[in-house]
C-alpha positions as a LaTeX table, in Angstrom:
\begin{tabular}{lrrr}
\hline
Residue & $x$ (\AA) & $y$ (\AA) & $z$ (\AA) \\
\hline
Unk1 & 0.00 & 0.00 & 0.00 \\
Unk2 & 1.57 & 3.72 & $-0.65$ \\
Unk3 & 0.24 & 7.13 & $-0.35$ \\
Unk4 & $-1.17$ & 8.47 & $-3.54$ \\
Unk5 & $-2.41$ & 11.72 & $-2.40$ \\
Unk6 & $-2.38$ & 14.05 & 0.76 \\
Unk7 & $-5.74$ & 17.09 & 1.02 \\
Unk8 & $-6.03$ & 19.01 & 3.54 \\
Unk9 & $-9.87$ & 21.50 & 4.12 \\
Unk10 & $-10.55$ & 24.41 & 6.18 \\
Unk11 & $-13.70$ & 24.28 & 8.25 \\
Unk12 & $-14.77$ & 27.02 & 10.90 \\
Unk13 & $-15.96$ & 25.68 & 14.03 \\
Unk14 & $-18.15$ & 28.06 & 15.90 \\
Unk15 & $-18.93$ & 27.95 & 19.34 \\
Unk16 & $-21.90$ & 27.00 & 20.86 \\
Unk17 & $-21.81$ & 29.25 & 23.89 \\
Unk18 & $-20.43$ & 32.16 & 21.42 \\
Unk19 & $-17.25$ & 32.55 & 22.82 \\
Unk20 & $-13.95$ & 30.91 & 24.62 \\
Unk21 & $-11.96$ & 32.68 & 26.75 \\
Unk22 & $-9.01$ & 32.00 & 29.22 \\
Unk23 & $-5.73$ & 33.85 & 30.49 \\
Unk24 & $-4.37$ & 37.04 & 29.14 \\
Unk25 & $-7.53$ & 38.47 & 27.83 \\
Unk26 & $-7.13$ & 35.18 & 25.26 \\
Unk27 & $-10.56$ & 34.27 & 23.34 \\
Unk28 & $-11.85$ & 32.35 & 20.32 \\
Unk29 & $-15.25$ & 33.06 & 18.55 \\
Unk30 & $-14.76$ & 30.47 & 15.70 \\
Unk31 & $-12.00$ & 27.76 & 15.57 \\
Unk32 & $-10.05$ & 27.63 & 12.21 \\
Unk33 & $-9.79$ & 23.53 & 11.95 \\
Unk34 & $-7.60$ & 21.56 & 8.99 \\
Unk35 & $-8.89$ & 18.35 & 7.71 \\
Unk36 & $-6.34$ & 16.12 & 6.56 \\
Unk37 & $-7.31$ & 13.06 & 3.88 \\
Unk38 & $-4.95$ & 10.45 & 3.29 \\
Unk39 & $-5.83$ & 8.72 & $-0.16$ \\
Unk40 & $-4.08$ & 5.32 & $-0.82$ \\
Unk41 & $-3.64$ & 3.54 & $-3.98$ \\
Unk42 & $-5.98$ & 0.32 & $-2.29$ \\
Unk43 & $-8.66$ & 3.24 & $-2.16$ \\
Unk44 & $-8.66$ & 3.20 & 1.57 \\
Unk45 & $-8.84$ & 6.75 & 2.29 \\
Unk46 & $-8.19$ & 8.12 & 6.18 \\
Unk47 & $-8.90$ & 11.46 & 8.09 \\
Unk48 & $-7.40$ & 13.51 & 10.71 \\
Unk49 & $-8.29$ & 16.91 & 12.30 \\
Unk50 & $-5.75$ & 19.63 & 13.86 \\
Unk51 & $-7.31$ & 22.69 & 15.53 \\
Unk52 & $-4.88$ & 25.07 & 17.51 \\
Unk53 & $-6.35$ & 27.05 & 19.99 \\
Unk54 & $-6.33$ & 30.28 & 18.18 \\
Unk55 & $-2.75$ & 31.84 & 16.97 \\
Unk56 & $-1.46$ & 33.11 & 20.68 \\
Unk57 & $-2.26$ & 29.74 & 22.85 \\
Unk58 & 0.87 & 27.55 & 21.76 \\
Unk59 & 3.76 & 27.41 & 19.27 \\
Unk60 & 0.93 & 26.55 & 16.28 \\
Unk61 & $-1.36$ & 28.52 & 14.30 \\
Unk62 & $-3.94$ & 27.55 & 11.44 \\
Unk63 & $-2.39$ & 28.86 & 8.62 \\
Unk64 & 0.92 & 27.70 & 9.86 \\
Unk65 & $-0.77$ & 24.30 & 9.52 \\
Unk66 & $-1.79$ & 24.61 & 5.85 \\
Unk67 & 1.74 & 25.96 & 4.86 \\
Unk68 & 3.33 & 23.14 & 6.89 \\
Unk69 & 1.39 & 20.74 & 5.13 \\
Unk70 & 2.18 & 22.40 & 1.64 \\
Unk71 & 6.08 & 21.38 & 2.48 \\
Unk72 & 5.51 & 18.08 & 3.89 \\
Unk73 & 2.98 & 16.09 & 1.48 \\
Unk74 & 4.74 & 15.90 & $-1.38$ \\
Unk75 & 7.68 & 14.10 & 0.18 \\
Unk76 & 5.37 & 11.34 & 1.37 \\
Unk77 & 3.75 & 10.64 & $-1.90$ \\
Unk78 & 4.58 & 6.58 & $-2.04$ \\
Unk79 & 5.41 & 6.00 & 1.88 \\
Unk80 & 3.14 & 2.79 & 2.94 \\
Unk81 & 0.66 & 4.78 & 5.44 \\
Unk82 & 0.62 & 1.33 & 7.90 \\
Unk83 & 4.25 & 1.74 & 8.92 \\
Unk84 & 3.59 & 4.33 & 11.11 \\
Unk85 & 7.26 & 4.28 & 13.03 \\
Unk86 & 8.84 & 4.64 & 9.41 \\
Unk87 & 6.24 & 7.28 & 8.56 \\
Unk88 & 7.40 & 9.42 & 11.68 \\
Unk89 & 10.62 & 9.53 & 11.24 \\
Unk90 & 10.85 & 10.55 & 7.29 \\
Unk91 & 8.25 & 13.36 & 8.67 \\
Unk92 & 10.70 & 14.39 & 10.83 \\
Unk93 & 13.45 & 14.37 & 8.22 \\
Unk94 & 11.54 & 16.37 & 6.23 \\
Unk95 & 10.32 & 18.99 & 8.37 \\
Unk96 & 12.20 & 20.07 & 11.51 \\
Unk97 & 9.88 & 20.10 & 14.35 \\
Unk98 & 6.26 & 21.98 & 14.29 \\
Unk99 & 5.26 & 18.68 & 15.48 \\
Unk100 & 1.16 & 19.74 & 14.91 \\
Unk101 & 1.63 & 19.98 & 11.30 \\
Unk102 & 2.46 & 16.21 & 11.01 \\
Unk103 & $-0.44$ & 15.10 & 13.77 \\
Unk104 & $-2.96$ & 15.69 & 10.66 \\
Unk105 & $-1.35$ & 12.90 & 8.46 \\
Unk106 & $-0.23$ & 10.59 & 11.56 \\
Unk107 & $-3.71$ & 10.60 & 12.89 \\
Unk108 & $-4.93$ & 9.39 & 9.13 \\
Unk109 & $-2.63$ & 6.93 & 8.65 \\
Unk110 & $-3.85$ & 5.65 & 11.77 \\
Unk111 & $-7.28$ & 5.71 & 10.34 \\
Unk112 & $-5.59$ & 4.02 & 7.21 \\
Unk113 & $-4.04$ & 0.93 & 9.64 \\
Unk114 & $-7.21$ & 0.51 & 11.28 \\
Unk115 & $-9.38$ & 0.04 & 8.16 \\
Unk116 & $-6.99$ & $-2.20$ & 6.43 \\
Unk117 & $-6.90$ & $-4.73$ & 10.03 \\
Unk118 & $-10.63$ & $-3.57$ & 10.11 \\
Unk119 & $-10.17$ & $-3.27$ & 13.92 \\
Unk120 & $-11.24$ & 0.16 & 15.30 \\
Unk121 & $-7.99$ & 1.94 & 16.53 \\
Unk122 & $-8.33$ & 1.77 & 20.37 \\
Unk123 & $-7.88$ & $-1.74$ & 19.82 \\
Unk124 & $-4.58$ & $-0.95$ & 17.96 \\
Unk125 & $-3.12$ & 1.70 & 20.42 \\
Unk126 & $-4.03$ & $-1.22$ & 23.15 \\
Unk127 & $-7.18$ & $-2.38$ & 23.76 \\
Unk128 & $-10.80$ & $-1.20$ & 24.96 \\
Unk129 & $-11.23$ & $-0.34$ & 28.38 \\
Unk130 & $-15.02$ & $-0.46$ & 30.01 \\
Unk131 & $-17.80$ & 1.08 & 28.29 \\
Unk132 & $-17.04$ & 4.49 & 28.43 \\
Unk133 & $-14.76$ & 6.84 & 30.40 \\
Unk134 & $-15.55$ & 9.92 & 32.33 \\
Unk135 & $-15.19$ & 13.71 & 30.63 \\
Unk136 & $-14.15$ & 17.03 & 31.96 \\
Unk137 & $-16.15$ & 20.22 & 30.96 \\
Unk138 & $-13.87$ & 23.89 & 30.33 \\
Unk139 & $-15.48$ & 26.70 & 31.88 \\
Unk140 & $-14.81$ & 29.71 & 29.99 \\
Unk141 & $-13.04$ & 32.96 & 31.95 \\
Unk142 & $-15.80$ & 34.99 & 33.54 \\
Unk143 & $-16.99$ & 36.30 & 36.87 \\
Unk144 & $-17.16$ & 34.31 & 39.80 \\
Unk145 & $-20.79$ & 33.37 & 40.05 \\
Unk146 & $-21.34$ & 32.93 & 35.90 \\
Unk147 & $-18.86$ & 30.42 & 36.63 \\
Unk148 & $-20.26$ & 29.06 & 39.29 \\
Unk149 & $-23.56$ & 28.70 & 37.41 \\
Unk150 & $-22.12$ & 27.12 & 34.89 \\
Unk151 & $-20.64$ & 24.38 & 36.77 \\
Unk152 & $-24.09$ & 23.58 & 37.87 \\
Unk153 & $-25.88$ & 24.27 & 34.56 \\
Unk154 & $-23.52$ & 21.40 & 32.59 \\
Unk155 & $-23.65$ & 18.95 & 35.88 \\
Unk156 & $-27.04$ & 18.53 & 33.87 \\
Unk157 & $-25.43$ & 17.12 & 30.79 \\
Unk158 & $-23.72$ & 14.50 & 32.93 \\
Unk159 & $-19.88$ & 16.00 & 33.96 \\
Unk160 & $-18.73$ & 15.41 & 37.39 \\
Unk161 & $-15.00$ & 16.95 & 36.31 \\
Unk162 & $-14.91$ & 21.10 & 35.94 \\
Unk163 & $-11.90$ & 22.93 & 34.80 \\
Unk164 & $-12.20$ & 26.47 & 35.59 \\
Unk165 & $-10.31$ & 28.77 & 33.53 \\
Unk166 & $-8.19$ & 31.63 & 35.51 \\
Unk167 & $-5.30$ & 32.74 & 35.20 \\
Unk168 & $-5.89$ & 36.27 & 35.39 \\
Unk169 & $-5.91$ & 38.83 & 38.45 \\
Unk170 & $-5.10$ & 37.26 & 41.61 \\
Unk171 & $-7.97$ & 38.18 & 44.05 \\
Unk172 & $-10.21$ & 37.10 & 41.25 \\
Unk173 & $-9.16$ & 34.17 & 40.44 \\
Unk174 & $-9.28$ & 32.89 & 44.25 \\
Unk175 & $-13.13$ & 34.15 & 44.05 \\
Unk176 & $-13.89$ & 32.00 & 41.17 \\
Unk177 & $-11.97$ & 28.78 & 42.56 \\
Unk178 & $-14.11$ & 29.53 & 46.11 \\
Unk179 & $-17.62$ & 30.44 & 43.87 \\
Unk180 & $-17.32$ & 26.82 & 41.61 \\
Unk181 & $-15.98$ & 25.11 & 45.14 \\
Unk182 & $-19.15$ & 25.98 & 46.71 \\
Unk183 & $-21.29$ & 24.64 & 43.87 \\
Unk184 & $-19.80$ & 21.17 & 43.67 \\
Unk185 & $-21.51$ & 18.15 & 44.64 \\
Unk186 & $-19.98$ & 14.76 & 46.35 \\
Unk187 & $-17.15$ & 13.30 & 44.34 \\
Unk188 & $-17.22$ & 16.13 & 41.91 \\
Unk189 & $-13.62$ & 17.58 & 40.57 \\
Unk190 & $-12.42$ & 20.61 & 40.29 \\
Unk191 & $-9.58$ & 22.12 & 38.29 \\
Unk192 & $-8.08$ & 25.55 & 38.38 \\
Unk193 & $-6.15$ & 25.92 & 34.96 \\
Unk194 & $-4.58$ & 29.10 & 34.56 \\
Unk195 & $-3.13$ & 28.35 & 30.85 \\
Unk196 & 0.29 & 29.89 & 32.16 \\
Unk197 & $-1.65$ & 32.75 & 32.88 \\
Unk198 & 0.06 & 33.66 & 36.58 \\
Unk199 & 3.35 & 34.94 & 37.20 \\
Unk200 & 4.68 & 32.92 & 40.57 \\
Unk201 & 4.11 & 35.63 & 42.83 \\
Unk202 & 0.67 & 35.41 & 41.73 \\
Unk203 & 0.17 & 31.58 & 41.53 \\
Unk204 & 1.55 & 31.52 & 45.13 \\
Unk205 & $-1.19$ & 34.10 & 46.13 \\
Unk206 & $-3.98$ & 31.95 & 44.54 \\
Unk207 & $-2.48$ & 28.84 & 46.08 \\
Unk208 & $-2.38$ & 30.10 & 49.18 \\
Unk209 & $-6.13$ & 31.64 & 49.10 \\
Unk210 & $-7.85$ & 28.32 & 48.07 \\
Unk211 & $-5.62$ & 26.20 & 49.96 \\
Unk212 & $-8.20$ & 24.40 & 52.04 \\
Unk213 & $-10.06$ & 23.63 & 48.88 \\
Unk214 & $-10.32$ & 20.52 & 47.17 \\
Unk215 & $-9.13$ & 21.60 & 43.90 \\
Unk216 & $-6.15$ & 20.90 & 41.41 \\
Unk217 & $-4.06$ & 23.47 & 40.36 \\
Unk218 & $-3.23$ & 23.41 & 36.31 \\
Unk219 & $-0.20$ & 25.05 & 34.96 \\
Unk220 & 0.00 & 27.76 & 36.59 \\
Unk221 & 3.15 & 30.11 & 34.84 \\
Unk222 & 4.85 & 29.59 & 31.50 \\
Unk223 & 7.80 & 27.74 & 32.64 \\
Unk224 & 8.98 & 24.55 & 33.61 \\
Unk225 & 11.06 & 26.30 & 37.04 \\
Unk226 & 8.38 & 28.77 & 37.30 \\
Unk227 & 5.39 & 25.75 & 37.66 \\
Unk228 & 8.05 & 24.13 & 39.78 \\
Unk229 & 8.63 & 27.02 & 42.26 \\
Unk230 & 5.14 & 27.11 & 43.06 \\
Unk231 & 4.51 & 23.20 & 43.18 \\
Unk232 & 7.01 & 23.45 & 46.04 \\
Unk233 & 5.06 & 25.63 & 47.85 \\
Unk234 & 1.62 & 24.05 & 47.72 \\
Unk235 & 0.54 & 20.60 & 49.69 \\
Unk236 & $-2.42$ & 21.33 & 46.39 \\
Unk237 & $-2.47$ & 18.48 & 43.77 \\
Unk238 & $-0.73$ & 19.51 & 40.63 \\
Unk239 & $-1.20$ & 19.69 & 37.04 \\
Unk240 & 1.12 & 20.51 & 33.77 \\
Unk241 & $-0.29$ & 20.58 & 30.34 \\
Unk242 & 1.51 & 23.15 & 28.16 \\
Unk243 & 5.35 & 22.54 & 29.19 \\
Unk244 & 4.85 & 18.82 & 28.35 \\
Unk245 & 5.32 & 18.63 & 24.58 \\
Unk246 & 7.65 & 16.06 & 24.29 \\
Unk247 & 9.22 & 12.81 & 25.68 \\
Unk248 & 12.07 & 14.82 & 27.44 \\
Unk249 & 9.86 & 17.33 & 28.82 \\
Unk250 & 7.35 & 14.63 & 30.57 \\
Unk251 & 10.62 & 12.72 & 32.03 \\
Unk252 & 11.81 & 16.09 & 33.32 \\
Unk253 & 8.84 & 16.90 & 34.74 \\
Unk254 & 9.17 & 13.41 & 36.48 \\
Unk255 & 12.56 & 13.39 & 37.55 \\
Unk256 & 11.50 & 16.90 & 39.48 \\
Unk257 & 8.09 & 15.75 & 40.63 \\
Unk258 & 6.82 & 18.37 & 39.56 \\
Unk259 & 3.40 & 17.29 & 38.74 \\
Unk260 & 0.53 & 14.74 & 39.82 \\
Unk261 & $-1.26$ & 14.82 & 36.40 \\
Unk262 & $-0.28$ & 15.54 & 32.90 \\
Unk263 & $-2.39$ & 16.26 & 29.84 \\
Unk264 & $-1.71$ & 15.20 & 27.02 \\
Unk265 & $-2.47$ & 16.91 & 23.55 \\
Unk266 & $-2.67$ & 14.77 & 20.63 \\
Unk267 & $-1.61$ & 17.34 & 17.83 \\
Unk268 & 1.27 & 18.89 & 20.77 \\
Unk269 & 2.89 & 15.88 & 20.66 \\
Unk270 & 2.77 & 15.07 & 16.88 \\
Unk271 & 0.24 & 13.00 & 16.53 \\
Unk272 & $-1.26$ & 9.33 & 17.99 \\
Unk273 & 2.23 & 7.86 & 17.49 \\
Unk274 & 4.44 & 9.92 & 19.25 \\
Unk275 & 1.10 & 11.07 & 22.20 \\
Unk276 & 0.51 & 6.63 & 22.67 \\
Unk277 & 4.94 & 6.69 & 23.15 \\
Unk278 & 3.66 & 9.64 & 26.31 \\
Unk279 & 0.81 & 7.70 & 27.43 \\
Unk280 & 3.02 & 4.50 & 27.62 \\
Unk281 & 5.48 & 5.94 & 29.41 \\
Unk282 & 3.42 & 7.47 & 31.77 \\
Unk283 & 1.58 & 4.21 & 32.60 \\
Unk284 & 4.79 & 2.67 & 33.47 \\
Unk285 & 6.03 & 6.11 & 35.89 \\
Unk286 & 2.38 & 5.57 & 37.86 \\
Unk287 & 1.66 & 9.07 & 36.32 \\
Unk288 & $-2.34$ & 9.93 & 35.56 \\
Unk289 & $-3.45$ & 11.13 & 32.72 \\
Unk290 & $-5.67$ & 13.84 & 30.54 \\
Unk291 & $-6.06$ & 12.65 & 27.15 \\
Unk292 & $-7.31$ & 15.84 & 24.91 \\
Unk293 & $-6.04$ & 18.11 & 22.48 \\
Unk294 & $-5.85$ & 22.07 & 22.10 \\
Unk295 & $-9.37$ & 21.75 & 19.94 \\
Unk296 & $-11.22$ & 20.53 & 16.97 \\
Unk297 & $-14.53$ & 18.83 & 15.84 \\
Unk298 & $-15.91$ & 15.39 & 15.44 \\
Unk299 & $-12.53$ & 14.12 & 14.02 \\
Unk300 & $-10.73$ & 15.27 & 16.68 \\
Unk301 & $-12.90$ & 14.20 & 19.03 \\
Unk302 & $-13.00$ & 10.62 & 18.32 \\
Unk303 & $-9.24$ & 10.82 & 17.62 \\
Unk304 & $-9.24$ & 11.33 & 21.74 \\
Unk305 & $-11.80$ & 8.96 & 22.24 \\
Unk306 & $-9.74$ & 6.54 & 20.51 \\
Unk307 & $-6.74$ & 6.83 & 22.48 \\
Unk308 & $-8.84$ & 7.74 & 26.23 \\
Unk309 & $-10.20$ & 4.35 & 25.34 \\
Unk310 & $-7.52$ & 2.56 & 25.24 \\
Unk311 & $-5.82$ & 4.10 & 28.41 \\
Unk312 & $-6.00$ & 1.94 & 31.65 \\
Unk313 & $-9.05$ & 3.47 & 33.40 \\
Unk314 & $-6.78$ & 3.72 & 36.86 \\
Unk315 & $-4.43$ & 6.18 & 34.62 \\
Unk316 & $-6.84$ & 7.86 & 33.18 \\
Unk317 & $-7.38$ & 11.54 & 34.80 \\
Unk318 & $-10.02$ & 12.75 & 32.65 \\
Unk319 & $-10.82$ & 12.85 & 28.63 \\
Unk320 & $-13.08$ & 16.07 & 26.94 \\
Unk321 & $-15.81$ & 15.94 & 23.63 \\
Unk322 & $-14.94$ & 19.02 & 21.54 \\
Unk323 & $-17.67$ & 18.40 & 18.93 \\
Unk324 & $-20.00$ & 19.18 & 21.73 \\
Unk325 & $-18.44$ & 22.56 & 22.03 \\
Unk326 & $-19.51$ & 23.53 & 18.13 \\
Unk327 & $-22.13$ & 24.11 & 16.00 \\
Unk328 & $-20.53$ & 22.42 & 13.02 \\
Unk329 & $-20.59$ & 19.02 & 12.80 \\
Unk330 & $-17.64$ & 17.47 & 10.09 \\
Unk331 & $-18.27$ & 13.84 & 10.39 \\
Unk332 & $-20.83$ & 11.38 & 10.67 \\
Unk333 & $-20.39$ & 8.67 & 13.07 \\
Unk334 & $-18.51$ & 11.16 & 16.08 \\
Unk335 & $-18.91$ & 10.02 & 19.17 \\
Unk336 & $-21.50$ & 11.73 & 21.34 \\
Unk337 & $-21.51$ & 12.46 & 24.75 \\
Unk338 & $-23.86$ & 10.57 & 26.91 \\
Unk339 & $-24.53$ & 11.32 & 30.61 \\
Unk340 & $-20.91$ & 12.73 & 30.71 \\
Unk341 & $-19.00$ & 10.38 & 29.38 \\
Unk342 & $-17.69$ & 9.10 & 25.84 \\
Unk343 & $-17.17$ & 5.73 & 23.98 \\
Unk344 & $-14.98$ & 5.13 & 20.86 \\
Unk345 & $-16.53$ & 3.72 & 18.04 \\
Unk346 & $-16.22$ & 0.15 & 17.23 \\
Unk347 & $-16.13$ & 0.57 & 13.41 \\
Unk348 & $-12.57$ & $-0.17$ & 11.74 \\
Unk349 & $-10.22$ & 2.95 & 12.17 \\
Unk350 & $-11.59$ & 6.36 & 14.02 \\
Unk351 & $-15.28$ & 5.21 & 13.00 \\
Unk352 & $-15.97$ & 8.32 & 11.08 \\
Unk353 & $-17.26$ & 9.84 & 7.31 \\
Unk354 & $-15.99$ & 13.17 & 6.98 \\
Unk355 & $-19.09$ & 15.21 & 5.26 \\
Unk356 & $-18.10$ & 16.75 & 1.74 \\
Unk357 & $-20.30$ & 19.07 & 2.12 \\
Unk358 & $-18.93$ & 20.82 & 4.98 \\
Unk359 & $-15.11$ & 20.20 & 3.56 \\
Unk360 & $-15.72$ & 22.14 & 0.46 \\
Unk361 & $-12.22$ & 21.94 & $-1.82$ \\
Unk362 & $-9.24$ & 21.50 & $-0.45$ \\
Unk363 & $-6.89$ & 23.93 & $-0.14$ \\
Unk364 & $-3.63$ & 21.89 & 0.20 \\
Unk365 & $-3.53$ & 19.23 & $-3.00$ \\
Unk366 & $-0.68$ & 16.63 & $-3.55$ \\
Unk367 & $-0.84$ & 13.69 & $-5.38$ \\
Unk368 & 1.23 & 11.54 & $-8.01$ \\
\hline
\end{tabular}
């Protein structure tokens, strides 16, 4: 089998609840999302998604995407798409890091492996845990008791995990940990993710102010000694997100203890080959888990589903449903959300039919 042609589609994502907003004054209305196809000369055709989180959030932008993609399709014009380790590393060859531009294509060829074993590809990053898992719910930046409401309003749609975005004025921030604390019921969880949002003086404050809370605290600063700094200061559980982005990072972050949790983002890391290598490793360090990316649609979503799936449940932190978060659906057979929690699908490969219609033409093109 060899690649015979690599298409990539822009589709806008908007929000259901308008807008998105977290530290900095950061906010998204609509979500720029690429759609990669993979096209094979035994016709089996697979699909990825990779949405940044707006331009400002991480090293990766939408249109930095595209134009990666324009560099790096061509050169894999004939590469078997099922030998995925091979695959990697003439990506990497090819294009020095900006690891999310070659998640698109790793993710398909994933899709492409699946369909050919016709096993769905939980099953292939290491089997099907349970029925379901358990998802988290982002609550966007906003007063103390909007926040608070909201918490309460989407405990109706069946989450029991919250993560509150701060990351903003100090005094604030400690209100709207308190207001959501005050809301939650019995074996609920709360998370206080500040998106690097804090300088340490500040993240010490907010630690400090909440610390007889039950609550996690989520990346507080930018850095790796920053984070550290204040993990050393607080008895609080800990969680890093946007320092780990790559193997060396995560065994850093290990060999300091600076963290209780990670979370891991698919198209961060590169894809599901190089984000299953994190998972591993982190089953074998005793180190829990959020399985997610920075955003996306139905493809994205069961791309997560895929891999939450396949995690150990005891490892497994929490998982999140971004086509739940849109108005735009991109592919049939997504998985849905039901009473707060998510399934992968059981069809060969991610289990989903990206819709023409909403794809439109492409606007990155290589073939033979």
């Amino acid at each position: 089998m060899k690649i015979t042609r690599i298409a990539a589609y822009r589709v806008d994502l908007p929000l259901v609840e308008t807008t998105y907003r977290w530290s900095g004054g950061k906010s998204v209305n609509v979500f720029d999302s690429t759609i990669v196809r993979v096209e094979t000369d035994s016709g089996v055709v697979g699909h990825g998604e990779v949405c940044p989180l707006g331009p400002a959030y991480l090293p990766a932008h939408a249109l930095g995407v595209r134009a990666g993609l324009t560099e790096l399709a061509p050169k894999l014009i004939g590469v078997d798409p099922t030998e995925l380790g091979r695959l990697n590393g003439l990506m990497d060859a090819a294009l020095k890091g900006h690891p999310h531009v070659k998640s698109g294509i790793d993710i398909a060829c994933w899709d492409i492996l699946g369909q050919t074993a016709g096993l769905p590809v939980c099953v292939l990053l290491g089997g099907r845990y349970g029925d379901d898992f358990a998802l988290y719910r982002a609550i966007s930046q906003g007063p103390p008791e909007a926040m608070a409401e909201n918490v309460a309003g989407h405990r109706r749609d069946g989450y029991r995990k919250f993560q509150l975005k701060v990351g903003g004025d100090a005094d604030m921030d400690i209100a709207r940990i308190r207001a959501a604390a005050a809301v939650l019921a019995p074996g609920e969880v709360l998370v206080a993710d500040a998106n690097t949002g804090w300088l340490p003086h500040q993240a010490a404050r907010v630690a400090r102010g909440v610390r007889d809370l039950d609550v996690y605290l989520e990346q507080p600063c930018l850095t790796h000694e920053e984070c550290l700094s204040v993990r050393r200061r607080t008895t609080l559980p800990f969680v890093l997100d946007e320092t780990i982005d790559s193997i060396q990072a995560l065994l850093r972050a290990r060999g300091d203890d600076a963290m209780d949790v990670v979370n891991l983002k698919i198209s961060k890391l590169g894809g599901l080959t190089r984000t299953k290598q994190a998972r591993d490793l982190c089953v074998s360090l005793g180190i829990a888990m959020t399985i997610e990316d920075s955003w996306g649609g139905d493809i994205t979503t069961a791309t997560i589903a895929h891999l939450a799936h396949s995690t150990p449940p005891e490892f497994l932190f929490s998982s999140t449903d971004f086509n739940s978060y849109v108005t735009v659906s991109i592919a049939e057979g997504a998985p849905q959300r039901v009473n707060g929690r998510l399934a992968a699908s059981r069809s060969p490969g991610l289990g989903v039919v990206p819709r023409d219609e909403v794809l439109g033409l492409p606007l990155v093109d290589a073939s033979e």
